[in-house]
Each structure stands twice: as structure tokens, then as C-alpha cells.
N, C-alpha and C positions, 0 to 999 in steps of 0.2 A: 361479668360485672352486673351490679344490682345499680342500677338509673331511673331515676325518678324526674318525673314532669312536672311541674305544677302551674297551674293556671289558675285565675281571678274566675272567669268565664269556660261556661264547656269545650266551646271551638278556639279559646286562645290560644291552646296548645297545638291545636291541627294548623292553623295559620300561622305559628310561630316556628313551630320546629317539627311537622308531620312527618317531612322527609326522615329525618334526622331518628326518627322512631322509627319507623322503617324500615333504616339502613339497619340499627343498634340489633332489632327481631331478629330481622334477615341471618345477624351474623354470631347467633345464640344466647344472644344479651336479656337477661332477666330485668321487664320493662312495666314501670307501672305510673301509672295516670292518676292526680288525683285534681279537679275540678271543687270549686268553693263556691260554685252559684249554678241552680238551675235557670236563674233570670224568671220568677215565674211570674213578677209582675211587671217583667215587660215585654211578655208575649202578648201577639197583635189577639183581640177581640176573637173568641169561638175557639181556642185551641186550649188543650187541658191543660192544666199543669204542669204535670210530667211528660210536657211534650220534648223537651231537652234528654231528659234523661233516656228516652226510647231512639234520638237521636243518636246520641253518645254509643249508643251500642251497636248500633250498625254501623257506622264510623269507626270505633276499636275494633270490630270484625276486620273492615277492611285493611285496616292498619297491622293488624294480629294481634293485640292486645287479650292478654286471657281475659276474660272473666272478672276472675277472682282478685287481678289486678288494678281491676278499676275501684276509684274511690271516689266518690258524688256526694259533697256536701250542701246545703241545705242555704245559704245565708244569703240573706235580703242583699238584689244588686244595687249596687249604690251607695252604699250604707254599713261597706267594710268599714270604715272607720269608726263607727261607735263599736266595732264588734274583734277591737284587734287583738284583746289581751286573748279569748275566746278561738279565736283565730289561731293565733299561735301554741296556745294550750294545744291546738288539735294538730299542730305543725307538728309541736315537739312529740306526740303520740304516733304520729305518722315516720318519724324519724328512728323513734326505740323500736316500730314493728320493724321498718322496711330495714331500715341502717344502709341507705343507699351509699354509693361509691360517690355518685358524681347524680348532680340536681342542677336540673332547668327550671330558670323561673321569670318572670317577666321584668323588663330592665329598670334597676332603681327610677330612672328619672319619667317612665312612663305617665302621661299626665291624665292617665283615668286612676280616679280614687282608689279603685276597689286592686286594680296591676298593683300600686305602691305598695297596697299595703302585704301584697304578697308577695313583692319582693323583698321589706326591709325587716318582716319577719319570717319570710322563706331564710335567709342570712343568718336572720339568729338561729334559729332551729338546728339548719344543717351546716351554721359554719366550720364543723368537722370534718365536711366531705368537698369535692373541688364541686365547685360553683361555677355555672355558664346561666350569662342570661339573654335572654332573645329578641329578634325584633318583631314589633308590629309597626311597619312604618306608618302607618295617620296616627299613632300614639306617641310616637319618637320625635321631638324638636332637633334632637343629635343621637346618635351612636355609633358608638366605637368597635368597631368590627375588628377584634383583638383575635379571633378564631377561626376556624372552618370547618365544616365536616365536609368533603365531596360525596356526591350523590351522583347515581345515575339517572337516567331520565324515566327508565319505568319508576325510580322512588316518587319522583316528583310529580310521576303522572298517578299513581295510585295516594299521593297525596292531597290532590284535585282532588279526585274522585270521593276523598274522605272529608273532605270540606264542602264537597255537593251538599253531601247530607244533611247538613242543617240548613232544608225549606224555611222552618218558623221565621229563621234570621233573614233571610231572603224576604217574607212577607213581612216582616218587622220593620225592615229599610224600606219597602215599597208604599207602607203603611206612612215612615214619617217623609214620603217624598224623597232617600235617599238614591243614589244610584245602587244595585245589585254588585256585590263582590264579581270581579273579574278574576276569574281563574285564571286569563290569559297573563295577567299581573304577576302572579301568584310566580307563574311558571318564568317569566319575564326578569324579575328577581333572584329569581335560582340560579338564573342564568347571569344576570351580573354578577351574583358575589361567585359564581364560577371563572369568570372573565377576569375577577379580581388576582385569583391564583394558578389562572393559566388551564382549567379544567372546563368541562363543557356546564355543569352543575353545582352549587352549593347552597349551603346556607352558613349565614353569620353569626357569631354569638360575640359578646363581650365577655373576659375571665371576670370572675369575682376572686374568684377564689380558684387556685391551683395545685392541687397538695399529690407527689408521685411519694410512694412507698416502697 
């Protein structure tokens, strides 16, 4: 199968559905990435630019993500919304290369600007293909865990490991007084919505969209 991720942010997709990438490599699934912000104005003071983007690619190492799979777009965080026709122009481009099967994308009701808008024209783009969308719980007021994938525990643990990778964001929350991402969370999670269907691990998706052929 050709599967495609999509994310507002670079680590959205490693904290949403890392495992779930993973598993898909693991089991010969032709798997690609495409990110919409390197956030480059809201990296903390003294890191370069393209400090995201060098992240991203030791994180798709660890994940196995080719190369040539990854896509890194460019567009001011915060500020998807003045850019959504642009946005989706690039969605629908992304769609005639890739022509994925089945697309992750962040859950309609997510209440950061920049998730909505890439899920409600992730939607129109590839409402051809079945649609699964993910969670980020501090983004989620509600979600409906309509899915599963099971995971084993080395998925989830080389999922951590791929979510280490991004330092900047680490000094980015230190910087506004946040607390640091808990991986133990991370892992914490997997394990409930494991516990939801009787398995040691999972992750949760909501259907958007369902289509068998």
C-alpha cells in the first residue's frame, strides 16, 4: 500500500501516529511524510532555521522513512489560515504524485489553526483514499477512537526514540516555561488505547473516510 501522513508541524506526525509508521515500514508498506511548517519563527533564540528540518531527518532514519519520501514544506506557523487555498493547491499536487491508498491527517476538531486547516483540506484533496485521523491529546477537547492499529512495544519504543529528536522543541517549551514532552506519556497512551482492545499496545485513529476495493 502507498500511505501517506500528513502533518501541520514536523513532529506532529511522530507524536500522532510514529508507531503506526513503523508498523506500516516494518511490514513493506510504501510510506511517505509530508510536514507544512518548519516553525522557523518559533525556534527559541541562536538555532538556525533549518534547525527542524535536520531534525526530521534523523527521526525518518529512525523510523525508515526513505529519503525521497519525505516532503517539507515551507509555510509560516500560525498563519495556515491566510494560506489555505496555497495549502491545498500543494495537497492536491501531493495527491496526483503520491495517489496514496489510505492518509493520516490531524483530527478535524483539533483546536490549533494550523491541524484544522490540514485536516479539512487534507479531506478535500484525498477524499478518494480512506482517511484516518489522529490524536494529539492537549489538542483534542473530544475524540472518537473509531480505529486501532496494534503495535508492539519495540514500535513504540523506537517511536520515543524518534520523538527524542526534536531538541529545539524541547528548548522551545523550556524557553516559554513549559513542562518537557514525557515520553513516558507517550508510551503510557499506547498502552491504553492497547487496553482498550485487549492488546499490550496501540494507537487510536478516528475513520473519516473508509473506502475497501
Amino acid at each position: 500500500m502507498k500511505i501517506l501522513f500528513l502533518g501541520a508541524h514536523i513532529d506532529d506526525i511522530d507524536i500522532g501516529c510514529g508507531g503506526s509508521m513503523i508498523r506500516f515500514i516494518k511490514e513493506g508498506n510504501e510510506v511517505y511524510y509530508a510536514a507544512f511548517s518548519i516553525a522557523e519563527d518559533s525556534l527559541p533564540a541562536g538555532l538556525s532555521k533549518d534547525t527542524l528540518i535536520k531534525e526530521v531527518k534523523v527521526a525518518a532514519k529512525i523510523i525508515g522513512i526513505k529519503p525521497e519520501n519525505l516532503f517539507i514544506f515551507k509555510y509560516p506557523v500560525r498563519k495556515f489560515p491566510q494560506y489555505r487555498q496555497e495549502i491545498l493547491e500543494d495537497l492536491v499536487k501531493l495527491n496526483e504524485k503520491i495517489k496514496p491508498e489510505l492518509t493520516f491527517l490531524p483530527a478535524v476538531d483539533d483546536l490549533h489553526q494550523d491541524h484544522a486547516v490540514i485536516a479539512i483540506e487534507g479531506i478535500r484533496a484525498f477524499r478518494y483514499s480512506s482517511i484516518l485521523s489522529y490524536e494529539i491529546p492537549a489538542n483534542n477537547i473530544s475524540f472518537t477512537a473509531s480505529a486501532f492499529i496494534t503495535l508492539e512495544e519495540w514500535h513504540v519504543e523506537k517511536k520515543m526514540k524518534a520523538v527524542k529528536c526534536y531538541k529545539s522543541q524541547e528548548l522551545r517549551r523550556k524557553s516559554l516555561g513549559r513542562k518537557p514532552i514525557d515520553l513516558g506519556r507517550i508510551k503510557a497512551l499506547a498502552q491504553v488505547r492497547g487496553n482498550q482492545i485487549r492488546v499490550d499496545y496501540a494507537e487510536a485513529f478516528d475513520i473519516v473516510r473508509w473506502i475497501i476495493r
